[in-house]
C-alpha positions in Angstrom: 94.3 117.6 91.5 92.2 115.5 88.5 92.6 112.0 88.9 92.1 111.2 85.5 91.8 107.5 84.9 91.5 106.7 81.1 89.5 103.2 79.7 89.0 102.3 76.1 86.9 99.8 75.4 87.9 96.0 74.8 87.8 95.0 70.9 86.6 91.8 69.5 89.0 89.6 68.8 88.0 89.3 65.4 88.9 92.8 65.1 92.0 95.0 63.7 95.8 94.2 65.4 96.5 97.8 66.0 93.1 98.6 68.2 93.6 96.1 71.0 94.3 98.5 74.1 91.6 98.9 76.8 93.0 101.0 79.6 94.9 103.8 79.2 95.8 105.5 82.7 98.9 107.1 81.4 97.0 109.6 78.8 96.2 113.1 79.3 99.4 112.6 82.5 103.1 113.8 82.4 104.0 110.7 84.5 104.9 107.5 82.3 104.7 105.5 85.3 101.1 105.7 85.5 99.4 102.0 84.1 97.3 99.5 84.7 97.5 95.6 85.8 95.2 92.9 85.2 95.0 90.9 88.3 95.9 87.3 89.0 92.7 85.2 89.0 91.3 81.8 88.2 89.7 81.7 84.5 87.1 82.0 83.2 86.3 85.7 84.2 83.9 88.1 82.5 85.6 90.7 84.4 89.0 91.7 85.1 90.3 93.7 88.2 92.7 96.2 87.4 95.4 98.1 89.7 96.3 101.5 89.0 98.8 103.9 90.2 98.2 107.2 89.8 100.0 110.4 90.6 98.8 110.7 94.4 98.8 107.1 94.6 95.3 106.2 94.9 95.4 101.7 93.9 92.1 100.1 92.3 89.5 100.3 89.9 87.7 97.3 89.0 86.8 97.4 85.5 84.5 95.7 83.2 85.6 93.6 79.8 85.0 96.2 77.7 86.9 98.9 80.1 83.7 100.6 82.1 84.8 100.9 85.9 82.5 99.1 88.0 84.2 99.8 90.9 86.8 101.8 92.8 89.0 101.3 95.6 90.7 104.1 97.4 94.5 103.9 99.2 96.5 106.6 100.9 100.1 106.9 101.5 101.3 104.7 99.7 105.1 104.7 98.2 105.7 104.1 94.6 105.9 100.9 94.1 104.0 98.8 91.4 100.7 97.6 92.5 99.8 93.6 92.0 96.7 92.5 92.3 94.6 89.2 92.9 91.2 88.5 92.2 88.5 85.8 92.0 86.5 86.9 90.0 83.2 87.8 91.5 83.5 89.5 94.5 86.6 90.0 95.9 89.7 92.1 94.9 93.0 91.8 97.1 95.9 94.9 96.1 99.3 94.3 97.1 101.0 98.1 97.8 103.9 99.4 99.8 103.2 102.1 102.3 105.2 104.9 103.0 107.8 103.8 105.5 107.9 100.7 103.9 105.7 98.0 104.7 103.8 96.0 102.2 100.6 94.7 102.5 98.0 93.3 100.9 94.7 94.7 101.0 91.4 92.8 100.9 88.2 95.0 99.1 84.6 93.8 98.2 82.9 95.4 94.9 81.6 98.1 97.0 85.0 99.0 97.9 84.3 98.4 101.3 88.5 97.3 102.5 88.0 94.1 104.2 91.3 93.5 105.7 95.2 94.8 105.5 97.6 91.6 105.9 101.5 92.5 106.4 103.6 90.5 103.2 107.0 91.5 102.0 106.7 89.9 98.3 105.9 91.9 94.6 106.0 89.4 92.9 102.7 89.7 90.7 103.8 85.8 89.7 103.6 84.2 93.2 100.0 85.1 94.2 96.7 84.2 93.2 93.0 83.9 94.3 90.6 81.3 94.8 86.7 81.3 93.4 85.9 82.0 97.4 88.0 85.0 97.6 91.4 83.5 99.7 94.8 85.1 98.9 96.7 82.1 98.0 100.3 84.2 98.1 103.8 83.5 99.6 104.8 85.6 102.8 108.2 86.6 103.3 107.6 89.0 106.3 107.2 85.4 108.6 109.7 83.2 109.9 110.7 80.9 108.2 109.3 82.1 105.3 105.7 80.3 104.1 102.8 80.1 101.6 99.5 81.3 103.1 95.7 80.7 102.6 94.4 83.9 104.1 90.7 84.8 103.8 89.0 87.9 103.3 89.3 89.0 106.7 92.6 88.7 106.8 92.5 85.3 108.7 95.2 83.1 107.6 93.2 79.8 107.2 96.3 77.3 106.4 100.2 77.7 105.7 102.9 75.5 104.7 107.0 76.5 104.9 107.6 73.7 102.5 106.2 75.5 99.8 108.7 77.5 98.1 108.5 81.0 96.6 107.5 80.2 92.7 105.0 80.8 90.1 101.6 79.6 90.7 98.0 79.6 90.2 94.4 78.3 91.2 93.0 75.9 88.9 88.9 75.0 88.6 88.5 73.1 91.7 90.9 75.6 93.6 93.9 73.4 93.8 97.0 74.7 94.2 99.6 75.0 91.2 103.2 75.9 91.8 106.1 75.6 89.0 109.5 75.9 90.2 112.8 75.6 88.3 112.6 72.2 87.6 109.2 70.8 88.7 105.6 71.4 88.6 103.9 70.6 92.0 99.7 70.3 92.9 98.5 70.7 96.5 95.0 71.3 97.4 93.5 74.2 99.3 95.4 73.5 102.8 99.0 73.1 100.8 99.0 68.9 101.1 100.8 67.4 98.0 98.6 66.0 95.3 101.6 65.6 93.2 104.9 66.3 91.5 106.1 66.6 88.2 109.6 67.0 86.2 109.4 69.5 83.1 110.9 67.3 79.9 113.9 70.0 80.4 115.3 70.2 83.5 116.6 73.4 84.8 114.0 75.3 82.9 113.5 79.3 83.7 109.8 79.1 85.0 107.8 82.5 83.8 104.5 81.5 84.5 101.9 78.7 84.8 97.9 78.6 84.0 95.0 76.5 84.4 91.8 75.6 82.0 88.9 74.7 83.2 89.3 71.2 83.1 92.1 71.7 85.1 94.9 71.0 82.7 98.5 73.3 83.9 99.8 75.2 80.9 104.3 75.9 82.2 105.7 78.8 80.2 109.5 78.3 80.4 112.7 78.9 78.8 115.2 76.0 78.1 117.9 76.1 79.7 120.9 75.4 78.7 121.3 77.7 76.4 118.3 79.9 77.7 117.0 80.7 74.1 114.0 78.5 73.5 111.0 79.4 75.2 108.5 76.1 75.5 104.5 75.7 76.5 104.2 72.7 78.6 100.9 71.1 78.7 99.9 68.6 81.9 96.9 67.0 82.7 95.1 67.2 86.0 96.8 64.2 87.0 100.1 65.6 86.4 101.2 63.4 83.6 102.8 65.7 80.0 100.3 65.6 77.0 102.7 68.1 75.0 105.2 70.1 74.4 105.2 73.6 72.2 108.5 75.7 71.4 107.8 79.0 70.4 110.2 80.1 67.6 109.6 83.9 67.9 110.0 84.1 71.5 113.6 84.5 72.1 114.3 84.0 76.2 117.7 85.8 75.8 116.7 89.0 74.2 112.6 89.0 74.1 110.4 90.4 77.5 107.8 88.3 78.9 104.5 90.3 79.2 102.1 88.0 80.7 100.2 84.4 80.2 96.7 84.0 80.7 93.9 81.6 79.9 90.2 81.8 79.2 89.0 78.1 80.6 90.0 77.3 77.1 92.3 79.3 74.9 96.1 80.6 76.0 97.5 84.5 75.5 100.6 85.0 75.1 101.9 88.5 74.9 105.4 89.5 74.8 107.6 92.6 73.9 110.0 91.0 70.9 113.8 92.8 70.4 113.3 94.0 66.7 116.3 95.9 66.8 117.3 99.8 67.2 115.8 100.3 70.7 112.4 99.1 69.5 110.3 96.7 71.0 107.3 95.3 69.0 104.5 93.8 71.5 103.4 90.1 70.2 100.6 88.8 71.6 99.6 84.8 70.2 96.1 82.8 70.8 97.1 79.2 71.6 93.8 76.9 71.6 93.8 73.7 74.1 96.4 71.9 72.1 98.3 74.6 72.6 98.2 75.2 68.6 98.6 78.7 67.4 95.0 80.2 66.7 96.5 83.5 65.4 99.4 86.2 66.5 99.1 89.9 66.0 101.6 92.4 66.7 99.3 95.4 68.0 102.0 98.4 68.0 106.2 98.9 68.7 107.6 100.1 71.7 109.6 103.6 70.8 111.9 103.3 74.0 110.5 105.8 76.6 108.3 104.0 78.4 105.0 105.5 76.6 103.7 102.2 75.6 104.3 99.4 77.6 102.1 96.3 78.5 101.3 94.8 81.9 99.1 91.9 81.1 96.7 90.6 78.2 93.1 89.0 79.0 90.0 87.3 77.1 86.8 85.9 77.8 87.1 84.0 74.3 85.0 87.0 72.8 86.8 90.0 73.7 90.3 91.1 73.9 92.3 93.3 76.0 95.6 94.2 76.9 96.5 96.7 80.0 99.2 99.1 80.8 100.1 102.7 79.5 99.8 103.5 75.8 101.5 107.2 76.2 100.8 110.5 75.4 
């Protein structure tokens, strides 16, 4: 059988709205479930590690910034389910994947794609997991009792652990401190899960979708207000915890619009989201906020037609280049 995994190089982003796609796994396949996912990483990153499921469920290719593999990573027997990914960067690529009969794990590869450990976890979401600049799963295990975050290492080692972190959003800032956003807080720990601090969002009972760091460690929230659940917000904090601003998004409606993915570059914000334009289409927005969080520019690279042909998995930049993962169709 050809394994026929499909990258299209990265465009500037000074380039044309409608040629933004870098990996296409899904062409020349009769399977629309094929696509790609940028992992969850600490910014900046001139490379960005990709998980793909294919057909006989082989997980992970590591691919350059303008979509040359640089490495791949081979997994058998594995069951359907989507593949998220975690990576810091450099050296180290962790794949999260279900194996037939059931159990998930997470699995910990080098560039050489040389596996370096398999570490039993029972949580997909691509949200609540992360990697530090040495190469640690920072993730939340539900296969434990009670339930617990977990610092695990390369090896598989789990190097610290704390129950009293709940199961939210997060990511690894510059100096590999912990961020977690929760419905109605923003919370720091450092790498062995002790409290730095605590923060209230300026709405309570907000809908957390995801949380980034620059690289002066400044947290970026993306949330939707609730009530009424319509207005989705950028919250910026500084490394001390304390709000600098706050940024509604007018064409992001939280009722009716798809979150894609939030990423940042050390410096810049991407947000790209599927917007409800009516008729069973779905038009993919993707804005450029800079540190402000002001709106640099917003492109709308194609419309979804409905069957699952074009869909989006995640959006990344170095500041120069562009690219957005997932299947573009047939």
């Amino acid at each position: 059988m050809c394994l026929c995994f499909y990258a299209l190089k990265g465009t500037r982003e000074s380039s044309s709205p409608d040629a933004l796609w870098a990996y296409d796994p899904g062409k020349g396949s009769t399977s629309s479930s094929r696509w790609a996912q940028h992992a969850i990483g600490p910014a900046p990153s001139g490379q960005s590690c990709i998980g793909l499921r294919d057909v006989s469920n082989t997980l992970g290719r590591v691919f350059d910034r303008d979509g040359y593999i640089t490495s791949t990573f081979s997994l058998t027997n594995l069951a359907t389910a989507d593949p998220v990914s975690a990576w810091n960067g450099t050296d180290t690529a962790w794949f999260l994947a279900t194996a037939t009969g059931g159990t998930t794990n997470w699995y910990a590869f080098n560039l050489s794609g040389t596996q370096l450990s398999s570490s039993r976890y029972d949580s997909g979401s691509r949200f609540r997991a992360a990697c530090n600049s040495s190469g640690d799963l920072i993730a939340y295990n539900a296969s434990t009792s009670p339930q617990r975050m977990e610092r695990r290492a390369r090896g598989g080692t789990v190097s610290a652990s704390s129950s009293s972190v709940p199961s939210s959003v997060l990511c690894v800032d510059a100096s590999d401190n912990i961020l977690t956003a929760q419905a109605s807080s923003l919370v720091k720990y450092n790498g062995s899960f002790t409290q730095q601090w605590s923060t209230s969002y300026s709405q309570f009972g907000a809908s957390v979708l995801a949380v980034v760091a620059d690289s002066s460690s400044n947290a970026y929230v993306l949330y939707a207000q609730s009530p009424p659940g319509t207005a989705v917000k950028i919250e910026k904090y500084n490394s001390s915890g304390t709000s600098q601003s706050v940024t509604t998004i007018t064409t992001f409606n939280g009722l009716y619009d798809q979150f894609v993915d939030f990423w940042c570059d050390g410096t810049n914000l991407y947000l790209a989201f599927f917007r409800n334009v009516g008729l069973g289409t779905m038009g993919l927005t993707v804005i450029k906020y800079n540190g402000s969080v002001s709106e640099v520019w917003a492109r709308n690279p194609w419309y979804e037609d409905g069957t699952a042909n074009r869909t989006a998995k995640s959006v990344r930049s170095d500041g120069t280049v562009l690219t957005l993962a997932g299947v573009r169709g047939q």
